[in-house]
Chimera marker file (.cmm) of the C-alpha trace (Angstrom):
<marker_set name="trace">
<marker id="1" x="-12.030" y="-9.432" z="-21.886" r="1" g="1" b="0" radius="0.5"/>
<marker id="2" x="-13.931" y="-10.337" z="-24.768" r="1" g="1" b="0" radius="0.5"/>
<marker id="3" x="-17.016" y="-9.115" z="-22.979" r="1" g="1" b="0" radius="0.5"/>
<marker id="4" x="-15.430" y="-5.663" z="-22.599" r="1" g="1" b="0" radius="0.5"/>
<marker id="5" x="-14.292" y="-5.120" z="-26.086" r="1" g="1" b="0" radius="0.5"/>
<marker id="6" x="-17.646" y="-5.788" z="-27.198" r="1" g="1" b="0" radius="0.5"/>
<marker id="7" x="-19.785" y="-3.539" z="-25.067" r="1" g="1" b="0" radius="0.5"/>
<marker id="8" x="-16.628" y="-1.210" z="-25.735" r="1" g="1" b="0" radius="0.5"/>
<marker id="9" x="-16.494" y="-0.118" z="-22.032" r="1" g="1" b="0" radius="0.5"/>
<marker id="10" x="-13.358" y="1.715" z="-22.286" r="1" g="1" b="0" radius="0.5"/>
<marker id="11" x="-14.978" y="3.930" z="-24.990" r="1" g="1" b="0" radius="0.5"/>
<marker id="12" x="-17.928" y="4.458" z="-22.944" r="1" g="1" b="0" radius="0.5"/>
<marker id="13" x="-17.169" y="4.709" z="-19.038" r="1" g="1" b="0" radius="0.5"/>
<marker id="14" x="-14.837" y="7.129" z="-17.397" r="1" g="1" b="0" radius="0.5"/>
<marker id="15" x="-11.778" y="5.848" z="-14.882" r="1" g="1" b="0" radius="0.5"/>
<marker id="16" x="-12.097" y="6.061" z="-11.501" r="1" g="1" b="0" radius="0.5"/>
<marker id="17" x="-8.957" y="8.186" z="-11.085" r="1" g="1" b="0" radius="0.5"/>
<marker id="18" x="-9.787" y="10.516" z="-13.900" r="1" g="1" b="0" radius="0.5"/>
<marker id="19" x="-12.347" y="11.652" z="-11.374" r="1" g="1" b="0" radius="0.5"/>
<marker id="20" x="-10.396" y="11.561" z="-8.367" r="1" g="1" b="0" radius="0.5"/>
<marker id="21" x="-7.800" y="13.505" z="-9.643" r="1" g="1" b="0" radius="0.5"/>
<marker id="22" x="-9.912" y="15.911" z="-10.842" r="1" g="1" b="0" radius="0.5"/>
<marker id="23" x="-10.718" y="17.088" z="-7.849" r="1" g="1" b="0" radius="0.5"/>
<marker id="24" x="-7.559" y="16.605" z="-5.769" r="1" g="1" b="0" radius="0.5"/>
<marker id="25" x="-8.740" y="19.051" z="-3.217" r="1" g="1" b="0" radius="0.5"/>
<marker id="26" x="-11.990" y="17.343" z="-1.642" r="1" g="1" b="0" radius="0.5"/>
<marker id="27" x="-9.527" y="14.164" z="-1.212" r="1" g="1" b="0" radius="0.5"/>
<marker id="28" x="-5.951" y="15.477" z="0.183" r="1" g="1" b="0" radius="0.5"/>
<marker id="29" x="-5.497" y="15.758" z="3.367" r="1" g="1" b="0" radius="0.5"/>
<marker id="30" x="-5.286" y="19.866" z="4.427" r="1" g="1" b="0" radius="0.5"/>
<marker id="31" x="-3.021" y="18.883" z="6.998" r="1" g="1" b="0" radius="0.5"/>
<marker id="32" x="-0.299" y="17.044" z="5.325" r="1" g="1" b="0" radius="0.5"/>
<marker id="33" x="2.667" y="19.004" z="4.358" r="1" g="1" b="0" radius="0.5"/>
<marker id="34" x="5.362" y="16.963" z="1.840" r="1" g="1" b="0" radius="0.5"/>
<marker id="35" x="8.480" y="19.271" z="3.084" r="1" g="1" b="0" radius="0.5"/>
<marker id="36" x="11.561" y="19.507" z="1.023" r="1" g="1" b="0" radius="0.5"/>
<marker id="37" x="12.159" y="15.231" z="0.980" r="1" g="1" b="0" radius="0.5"/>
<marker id="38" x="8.899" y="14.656" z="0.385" r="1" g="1" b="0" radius="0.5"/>
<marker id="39" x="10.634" y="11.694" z="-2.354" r="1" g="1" b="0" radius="0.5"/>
<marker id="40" x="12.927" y="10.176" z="-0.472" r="1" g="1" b="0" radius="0.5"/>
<marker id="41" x="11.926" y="6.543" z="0.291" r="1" g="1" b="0" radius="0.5"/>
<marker id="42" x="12.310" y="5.115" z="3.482" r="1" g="1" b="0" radius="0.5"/>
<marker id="43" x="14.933" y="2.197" z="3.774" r="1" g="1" b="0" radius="0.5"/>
<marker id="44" x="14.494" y="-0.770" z="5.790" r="1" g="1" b="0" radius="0.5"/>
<marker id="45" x="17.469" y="-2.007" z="7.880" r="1" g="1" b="0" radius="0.5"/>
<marker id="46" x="17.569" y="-5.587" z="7.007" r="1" g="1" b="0" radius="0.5"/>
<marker id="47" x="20.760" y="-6.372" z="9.701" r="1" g="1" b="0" radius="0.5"/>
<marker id="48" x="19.928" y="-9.216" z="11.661" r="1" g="1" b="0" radius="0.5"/>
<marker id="49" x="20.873" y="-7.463" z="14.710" r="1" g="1" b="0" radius="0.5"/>
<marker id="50" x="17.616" y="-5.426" z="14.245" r="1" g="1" b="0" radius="0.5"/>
<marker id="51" x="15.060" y="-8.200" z="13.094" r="1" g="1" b="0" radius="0.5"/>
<marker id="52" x="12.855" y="-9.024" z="16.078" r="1" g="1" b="0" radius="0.5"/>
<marker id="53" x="10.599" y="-11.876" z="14.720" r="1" g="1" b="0" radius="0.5"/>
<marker id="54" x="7.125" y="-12.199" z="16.618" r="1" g="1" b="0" radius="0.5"/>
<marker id="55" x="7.451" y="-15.346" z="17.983" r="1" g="1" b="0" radius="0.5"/>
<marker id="56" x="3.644" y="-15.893" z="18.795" r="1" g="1" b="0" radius="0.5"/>
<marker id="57" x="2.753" y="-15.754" z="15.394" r="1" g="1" b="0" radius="0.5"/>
<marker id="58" x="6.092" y="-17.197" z="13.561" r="1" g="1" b="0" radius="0.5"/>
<marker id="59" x="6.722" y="-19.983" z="15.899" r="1" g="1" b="0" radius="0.5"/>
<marker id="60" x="3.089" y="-20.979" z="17.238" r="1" g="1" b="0" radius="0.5"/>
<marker id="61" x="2.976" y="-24.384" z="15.198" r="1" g="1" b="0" radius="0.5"/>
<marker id="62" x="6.813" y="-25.458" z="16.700" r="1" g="1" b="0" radius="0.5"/>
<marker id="63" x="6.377" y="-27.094" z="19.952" r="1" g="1" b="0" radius="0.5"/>
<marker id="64" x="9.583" y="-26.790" z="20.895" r="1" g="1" b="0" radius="0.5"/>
<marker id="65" x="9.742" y="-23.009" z="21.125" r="1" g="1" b="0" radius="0.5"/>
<marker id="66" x="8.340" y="-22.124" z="24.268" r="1" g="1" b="0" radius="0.5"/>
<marker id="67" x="5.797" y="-18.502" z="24.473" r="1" g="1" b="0" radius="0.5"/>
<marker id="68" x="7.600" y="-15.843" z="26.612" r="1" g="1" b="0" radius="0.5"/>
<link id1="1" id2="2" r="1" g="1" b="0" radius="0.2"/>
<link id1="2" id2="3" r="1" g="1" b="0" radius="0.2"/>
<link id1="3" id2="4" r="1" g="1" b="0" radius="0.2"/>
<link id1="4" id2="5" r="1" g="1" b="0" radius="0.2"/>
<link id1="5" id2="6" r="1" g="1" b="0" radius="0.2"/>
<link id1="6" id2="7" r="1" g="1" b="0" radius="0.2"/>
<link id1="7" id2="8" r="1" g="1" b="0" radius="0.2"/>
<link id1="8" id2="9" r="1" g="1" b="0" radius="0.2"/>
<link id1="9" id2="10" r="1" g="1" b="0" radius="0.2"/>
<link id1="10" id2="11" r="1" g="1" b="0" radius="0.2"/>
<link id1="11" id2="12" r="1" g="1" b="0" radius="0.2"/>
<link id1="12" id2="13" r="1" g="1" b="0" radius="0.2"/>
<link id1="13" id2="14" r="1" g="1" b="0" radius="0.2"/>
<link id1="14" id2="15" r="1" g="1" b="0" radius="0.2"/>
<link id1="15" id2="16" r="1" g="1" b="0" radius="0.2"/>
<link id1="16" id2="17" r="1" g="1" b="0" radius="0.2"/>
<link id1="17" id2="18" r="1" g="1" b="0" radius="0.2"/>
<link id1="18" id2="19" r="1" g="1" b="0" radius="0.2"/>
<link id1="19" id2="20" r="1" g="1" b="0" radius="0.2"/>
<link id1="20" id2="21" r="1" g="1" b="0" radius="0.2"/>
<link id1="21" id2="22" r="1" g="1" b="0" radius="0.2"/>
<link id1="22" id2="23" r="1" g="1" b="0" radius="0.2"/>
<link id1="23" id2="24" r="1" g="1" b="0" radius="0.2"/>
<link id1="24" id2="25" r="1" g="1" b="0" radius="0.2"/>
<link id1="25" id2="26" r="1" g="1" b="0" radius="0.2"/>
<link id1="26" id2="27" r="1" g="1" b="0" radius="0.2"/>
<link id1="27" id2="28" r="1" g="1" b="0" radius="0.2"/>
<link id1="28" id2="29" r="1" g="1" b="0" radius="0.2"/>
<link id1="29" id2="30" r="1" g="1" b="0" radius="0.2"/>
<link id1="30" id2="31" r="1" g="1" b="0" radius="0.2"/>
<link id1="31" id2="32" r="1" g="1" b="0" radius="0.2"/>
<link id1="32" id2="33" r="1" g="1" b="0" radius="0.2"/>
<link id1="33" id2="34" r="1" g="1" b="0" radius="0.2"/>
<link id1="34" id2="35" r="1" g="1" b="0" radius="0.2"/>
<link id1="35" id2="36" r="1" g="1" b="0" radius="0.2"/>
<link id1="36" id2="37" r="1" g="1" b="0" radius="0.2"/>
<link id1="37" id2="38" r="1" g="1" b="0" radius="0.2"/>
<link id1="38" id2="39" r="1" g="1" b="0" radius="0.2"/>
<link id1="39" id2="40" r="1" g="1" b="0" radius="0.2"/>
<link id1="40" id2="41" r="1" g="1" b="0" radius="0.2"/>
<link id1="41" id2="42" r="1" g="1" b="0" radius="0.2"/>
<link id1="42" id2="43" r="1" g="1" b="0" radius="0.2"/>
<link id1="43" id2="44" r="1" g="1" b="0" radius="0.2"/>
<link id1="44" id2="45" r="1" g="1" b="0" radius="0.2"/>
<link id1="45" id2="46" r="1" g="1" b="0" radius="0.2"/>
<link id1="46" id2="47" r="1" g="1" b="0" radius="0.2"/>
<link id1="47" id2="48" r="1" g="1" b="0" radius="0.2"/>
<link id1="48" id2="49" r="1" g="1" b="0" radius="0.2"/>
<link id1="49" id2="50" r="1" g="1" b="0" radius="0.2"/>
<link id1="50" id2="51" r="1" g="1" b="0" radius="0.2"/>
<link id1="51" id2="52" r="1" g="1" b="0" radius="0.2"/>
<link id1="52" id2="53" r="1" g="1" b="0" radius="0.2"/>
<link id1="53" id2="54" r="1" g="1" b="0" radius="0.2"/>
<link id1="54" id2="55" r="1" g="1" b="0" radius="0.2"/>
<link id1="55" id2="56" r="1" g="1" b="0" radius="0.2"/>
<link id1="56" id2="57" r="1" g="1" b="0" radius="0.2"/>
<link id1="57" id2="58" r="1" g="1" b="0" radius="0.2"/>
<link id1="58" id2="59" r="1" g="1" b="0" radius="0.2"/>
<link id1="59" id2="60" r="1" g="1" b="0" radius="0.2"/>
<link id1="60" id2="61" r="1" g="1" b="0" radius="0.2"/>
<link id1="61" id2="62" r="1" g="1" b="0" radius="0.2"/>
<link id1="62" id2="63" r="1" g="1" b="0" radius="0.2"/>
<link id1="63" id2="64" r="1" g="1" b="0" radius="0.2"/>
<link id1="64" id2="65" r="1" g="1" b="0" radius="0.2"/>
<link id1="65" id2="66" r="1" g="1" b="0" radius="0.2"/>
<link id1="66" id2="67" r="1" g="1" b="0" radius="0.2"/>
<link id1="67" id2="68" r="1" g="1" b="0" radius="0.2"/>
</marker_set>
């Protein structure tokens, strides 16, 4: 950090997403469409009856669970 301060970086480079965002339109997708929920965040359901754990990856070091 020291480093930075002294060569004063943030004085004399420009961010990354300064850039980006200044041209929004050569890096959004023409095809995506927000809609009217476009902020509504998607929820997981955390119920156990719904949890299917992959048992080939979660339970490949227990020799007692046998591979389906």
């Amino acid at each position: 950090e020291r480093e930075r301060v002294q060569e004063q970086l943030k004085q004399r480079t420009v961010s990354l997403w300064s850039y980006t965002n200044s041209q929004l339109s050569v890096y959004q997708n023409p095809l995506y469409w927000a809609g009217p929920n476009y902020q509504l965040v998607l929820m997981p359901v955390a119920s156990m009856r719904y949890i299917k754990p992959w048992k080939s990856l979660y339970c490949r070091w227990n020799p007692s669970m046998r591979q389906q």
